[in-house]
C-alpha positions as CSV (number, residue, x, y, z in Angstrom):
1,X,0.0,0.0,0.0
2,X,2.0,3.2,-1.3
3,X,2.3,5.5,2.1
4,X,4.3,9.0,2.0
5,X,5.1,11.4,5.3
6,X,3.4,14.4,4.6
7,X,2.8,17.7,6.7
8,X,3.7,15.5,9.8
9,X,1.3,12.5,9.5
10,X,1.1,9.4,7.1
11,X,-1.0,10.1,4.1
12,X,-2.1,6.8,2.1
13,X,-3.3,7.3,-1.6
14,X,-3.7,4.8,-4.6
15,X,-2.1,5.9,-8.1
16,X,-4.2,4.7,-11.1
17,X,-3.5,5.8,-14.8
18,X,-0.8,7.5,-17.1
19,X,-0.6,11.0,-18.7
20,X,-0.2,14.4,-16.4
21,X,-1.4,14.6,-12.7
22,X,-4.8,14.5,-10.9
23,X,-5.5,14.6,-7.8
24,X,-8.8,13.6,-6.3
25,X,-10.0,14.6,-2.8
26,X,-13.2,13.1,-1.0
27,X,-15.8,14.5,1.2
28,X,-16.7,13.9,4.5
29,X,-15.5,10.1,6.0
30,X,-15.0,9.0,2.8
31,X,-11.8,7.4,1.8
32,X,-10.0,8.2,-1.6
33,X,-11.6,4.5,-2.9
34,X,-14.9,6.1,-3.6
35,X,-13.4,7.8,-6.8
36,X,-14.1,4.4,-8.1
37,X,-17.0,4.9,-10.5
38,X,-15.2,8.4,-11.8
39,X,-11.6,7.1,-12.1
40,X,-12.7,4.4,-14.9
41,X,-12.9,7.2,-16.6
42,X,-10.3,9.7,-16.1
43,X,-7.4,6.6,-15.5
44,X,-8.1,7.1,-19.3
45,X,-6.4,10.2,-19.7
46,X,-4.6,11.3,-16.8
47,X,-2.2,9.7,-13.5
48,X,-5.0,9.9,-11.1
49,X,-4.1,10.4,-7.5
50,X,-6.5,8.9,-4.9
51,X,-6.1,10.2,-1.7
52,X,-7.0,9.1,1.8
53,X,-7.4,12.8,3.5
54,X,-6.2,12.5,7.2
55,X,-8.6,10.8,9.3
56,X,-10.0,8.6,6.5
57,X,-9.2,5.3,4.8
58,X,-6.1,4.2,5.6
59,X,-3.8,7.9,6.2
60,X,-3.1,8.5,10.4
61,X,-5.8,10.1,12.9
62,X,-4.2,12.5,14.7
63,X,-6.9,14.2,17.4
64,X,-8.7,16.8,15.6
65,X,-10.1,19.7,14.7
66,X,-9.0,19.6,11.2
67,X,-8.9,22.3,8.7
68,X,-9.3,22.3,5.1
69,X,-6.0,24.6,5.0
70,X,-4.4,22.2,7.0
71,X,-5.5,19.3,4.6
72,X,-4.5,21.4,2.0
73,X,-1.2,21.3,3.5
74,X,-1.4,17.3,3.8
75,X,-2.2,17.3,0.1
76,X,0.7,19.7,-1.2
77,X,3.0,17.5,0.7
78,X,1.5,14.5,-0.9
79,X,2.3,16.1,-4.8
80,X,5.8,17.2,-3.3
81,X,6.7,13.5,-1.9
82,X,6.1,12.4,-5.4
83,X,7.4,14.7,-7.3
84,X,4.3,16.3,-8.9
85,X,4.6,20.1,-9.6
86,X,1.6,21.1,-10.8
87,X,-1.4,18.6,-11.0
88,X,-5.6,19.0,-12.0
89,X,-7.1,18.7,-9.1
90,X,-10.8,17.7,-8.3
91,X,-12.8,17.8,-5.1
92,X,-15.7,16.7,-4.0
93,X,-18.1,18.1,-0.9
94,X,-15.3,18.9,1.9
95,X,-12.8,17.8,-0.6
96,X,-13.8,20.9,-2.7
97,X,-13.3,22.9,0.3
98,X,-9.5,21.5,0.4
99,X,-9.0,22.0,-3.2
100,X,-9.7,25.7,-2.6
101,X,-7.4,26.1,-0.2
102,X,-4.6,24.3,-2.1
103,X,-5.2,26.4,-4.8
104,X,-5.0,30.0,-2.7
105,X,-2.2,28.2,-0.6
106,X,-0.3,27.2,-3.9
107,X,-1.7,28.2,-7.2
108,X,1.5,27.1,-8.6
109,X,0.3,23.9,-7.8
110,X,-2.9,23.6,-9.3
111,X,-3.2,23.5,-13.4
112,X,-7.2,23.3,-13.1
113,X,-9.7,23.2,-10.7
114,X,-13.1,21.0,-10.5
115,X,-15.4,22.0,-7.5
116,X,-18.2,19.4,-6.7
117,X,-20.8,19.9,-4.6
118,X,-19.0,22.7,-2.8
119,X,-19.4,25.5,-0.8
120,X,-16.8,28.9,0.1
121,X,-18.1,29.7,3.4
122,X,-20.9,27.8,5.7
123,X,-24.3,29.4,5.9
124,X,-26.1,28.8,9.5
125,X,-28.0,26.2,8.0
126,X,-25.1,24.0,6.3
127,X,-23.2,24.3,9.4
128,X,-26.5,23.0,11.6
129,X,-26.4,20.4,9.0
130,X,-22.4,19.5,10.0
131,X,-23.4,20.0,13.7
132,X,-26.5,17.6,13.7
133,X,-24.5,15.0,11.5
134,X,-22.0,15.0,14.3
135,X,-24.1,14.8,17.2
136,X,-26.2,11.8,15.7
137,X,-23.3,10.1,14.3
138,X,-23.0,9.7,18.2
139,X,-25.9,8.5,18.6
140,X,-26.3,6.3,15.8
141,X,-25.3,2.6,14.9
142,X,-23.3,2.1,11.5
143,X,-26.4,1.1,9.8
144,X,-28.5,4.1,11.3
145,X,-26.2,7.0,11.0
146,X,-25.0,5.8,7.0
147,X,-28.9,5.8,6.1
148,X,-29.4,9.2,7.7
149,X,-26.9,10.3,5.6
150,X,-28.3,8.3,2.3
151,X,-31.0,10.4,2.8
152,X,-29.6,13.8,3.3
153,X,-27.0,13.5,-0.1
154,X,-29.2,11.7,-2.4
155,X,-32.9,12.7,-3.8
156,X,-35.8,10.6,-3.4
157,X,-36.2,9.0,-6.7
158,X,-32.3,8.3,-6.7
159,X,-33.2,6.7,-3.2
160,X,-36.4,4.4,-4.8
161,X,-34.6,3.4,-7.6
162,X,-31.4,2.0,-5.9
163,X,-33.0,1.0,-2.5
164,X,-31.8,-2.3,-2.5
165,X,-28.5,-1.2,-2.9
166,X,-28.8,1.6,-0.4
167,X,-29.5,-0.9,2.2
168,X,-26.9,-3.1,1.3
169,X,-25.0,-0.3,2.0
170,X,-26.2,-0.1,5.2
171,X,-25.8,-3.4,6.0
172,X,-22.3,-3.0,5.3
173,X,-21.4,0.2,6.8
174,X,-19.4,-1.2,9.8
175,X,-16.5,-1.8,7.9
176,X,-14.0,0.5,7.4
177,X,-16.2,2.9,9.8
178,X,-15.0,5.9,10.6
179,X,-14.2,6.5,14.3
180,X,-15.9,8.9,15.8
181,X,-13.5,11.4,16.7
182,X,-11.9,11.4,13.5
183,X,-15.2,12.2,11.5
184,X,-16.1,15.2,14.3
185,X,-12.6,16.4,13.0
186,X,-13.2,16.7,9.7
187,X,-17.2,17.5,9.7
188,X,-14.9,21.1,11.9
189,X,-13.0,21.8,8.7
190,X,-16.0,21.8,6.6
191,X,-18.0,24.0,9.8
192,X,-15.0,26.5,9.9
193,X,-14.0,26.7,6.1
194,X,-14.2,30.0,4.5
195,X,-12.5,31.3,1.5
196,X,-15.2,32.9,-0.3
197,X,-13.5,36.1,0.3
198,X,-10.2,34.8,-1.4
199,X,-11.7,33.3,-4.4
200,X,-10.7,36.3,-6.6
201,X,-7.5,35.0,-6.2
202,X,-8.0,32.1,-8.0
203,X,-7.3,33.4,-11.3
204,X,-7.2,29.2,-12.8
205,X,-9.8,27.7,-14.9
206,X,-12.7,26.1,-12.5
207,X,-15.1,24.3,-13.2
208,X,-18.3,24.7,-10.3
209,X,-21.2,21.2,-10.6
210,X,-24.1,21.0,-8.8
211,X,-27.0,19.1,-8.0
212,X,-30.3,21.5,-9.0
213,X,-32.2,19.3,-6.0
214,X,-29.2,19.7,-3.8
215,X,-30.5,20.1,0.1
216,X,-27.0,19.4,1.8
217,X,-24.9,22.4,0.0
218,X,-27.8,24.3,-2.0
219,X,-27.2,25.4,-5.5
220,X,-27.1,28.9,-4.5
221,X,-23.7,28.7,-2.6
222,X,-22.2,27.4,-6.0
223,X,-23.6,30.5,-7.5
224,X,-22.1,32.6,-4.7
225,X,-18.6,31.1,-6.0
226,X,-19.6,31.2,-9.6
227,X,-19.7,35.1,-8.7
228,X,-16.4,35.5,-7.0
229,X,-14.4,33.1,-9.3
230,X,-12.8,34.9,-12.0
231,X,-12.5,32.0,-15.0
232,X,-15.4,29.4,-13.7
233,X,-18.1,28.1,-15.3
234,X,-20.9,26.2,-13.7
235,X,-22.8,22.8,-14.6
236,X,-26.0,22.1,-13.1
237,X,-27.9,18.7,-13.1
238,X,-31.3,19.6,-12.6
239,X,-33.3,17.6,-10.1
240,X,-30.1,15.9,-8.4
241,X,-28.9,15.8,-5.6
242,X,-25.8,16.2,-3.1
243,X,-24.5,12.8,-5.2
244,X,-25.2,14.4,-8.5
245,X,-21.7,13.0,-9.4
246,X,-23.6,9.4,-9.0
247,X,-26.9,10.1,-9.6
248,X,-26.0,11.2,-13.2
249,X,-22.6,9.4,-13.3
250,X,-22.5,9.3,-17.4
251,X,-22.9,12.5,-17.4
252,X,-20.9,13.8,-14.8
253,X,-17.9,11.8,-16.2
254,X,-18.4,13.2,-19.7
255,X,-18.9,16.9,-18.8
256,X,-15.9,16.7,-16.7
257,X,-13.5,14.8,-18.6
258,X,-14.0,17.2,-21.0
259,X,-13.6,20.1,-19.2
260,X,-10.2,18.8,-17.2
261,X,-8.8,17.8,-21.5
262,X,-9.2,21.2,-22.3
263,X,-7.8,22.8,-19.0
């Protein structure tokens, strides 16, 4: 399992592909794995970089808060342990959040940018939605707390359409389970993360995608960005949700390949 010491932890990340750099960053307890279903197709094109963001998958768990700066800073010191100068990079939910911030930290670093179901600073009601997650995630079994958040990231007729799997997935939720401490940790960095006054700085092509039926991180805060960014463009699935990186997965992997060829 390929390992590198980065920013003063152990950062684990799985390399798939050939051709010039991307990195891929995951939301909230999510290891770098669940690129799975997008990396058939960019492994296509592109060295894709999957990385485990500290506290997930198999990178350490130091005692939290976290910070998406401070993630960023895990990330940078991922590309520099291998090398990698400048690399696309992609981000999804809190891993959009980390992208930023690698960006303003380093825009050397960062050819392109592709910001998924993202936010630049928390409204109060995204943040109650962090702050409720974390107070039921400990309250909640496995099974209970992974369907609470099935229902929060994906729309209803995503839900009715894959329920079988959905439970499965419930079923299944106690492995690789996040501890408790370590997901608080992160659900902090995406509560405290705020660059939206920065994002003029950002002067690299980005592309902004977003669920039109998207209750966790409303379409309007991608709009916000889209206002602030100085070369973005914005794609909008209507009707989908949080997930619309699943929900519409052929398109999603089109519209993006497309737009990381050209940038």
């Amino acid at each position: 399992m390929p390992f590198v010491h980065a920013n003063g932890i152990r950062m684990h990340y799985e390399e798939r592909g050939q051709g010039e750099p991307l990195v891929l960053l995951m939301g909230l307890s999510a290891p770098g794995s669940r690129w799975e279903d997008h990396v058939q197709a960019y492994e296509q094109h592109f060295r894709c970089l999957l990385v485990d963001n500290r506290g997930a998958g198999d990178s350490d768990k130091p005692q939290g808060p976290y910070t998406t700066a401070m993630m960023a800073a895990d990330t940078a010191g991922v590309m520099q342990a291998l090398g990698i100068e400048q690399a696309r990079v992609a981000g999804i939910s809190m891993g959009s959040g980390i992208a930023q911030e690698l960006a303003l930290a380093h825009p050397q670093m960062v050819r392109s940018l592709v910001l998924i179901a993202s936010w630049a600073r928390c409204e109060h009601y995204i943040a109650s939605v962090f702050e409720h997650l974390k107070c039921m995630r400990a309250l909640s079994s496995p099974a209970e707390f992974t369907q609470l958040l099935q229902l929060w990231i994906f729309t209803a007729g995503h839900y009715e359409e894959h329920f079988t799997e959905l439970v499965q997935g419930q079923r299944d939720a106690a492995v690789g389970y996040m501890d408790l401490q370590s997901f608080c940790a992160q659900a902090d960095a995406c509560i405290t993360h705020d660059a939206l006054d920065r994002l003029e700085q950002l002067e690299m092509p980005a592309l902004l995608t977003c669920g039109g039926g998207d209750i966790f991180t409303p379409l309007r805060l991608s709009e916000i960005m889209l206002e602030r960014l100085p070369n973005a463009d914005l794609l909008v699935l209507p009707g989908l949700g949080h997930c619309h990186h699943w929900e519409d997965l052929e398109t999603f992997n089109r519209e993006t390949t497309a737009f990381l060829l050209e940038h």
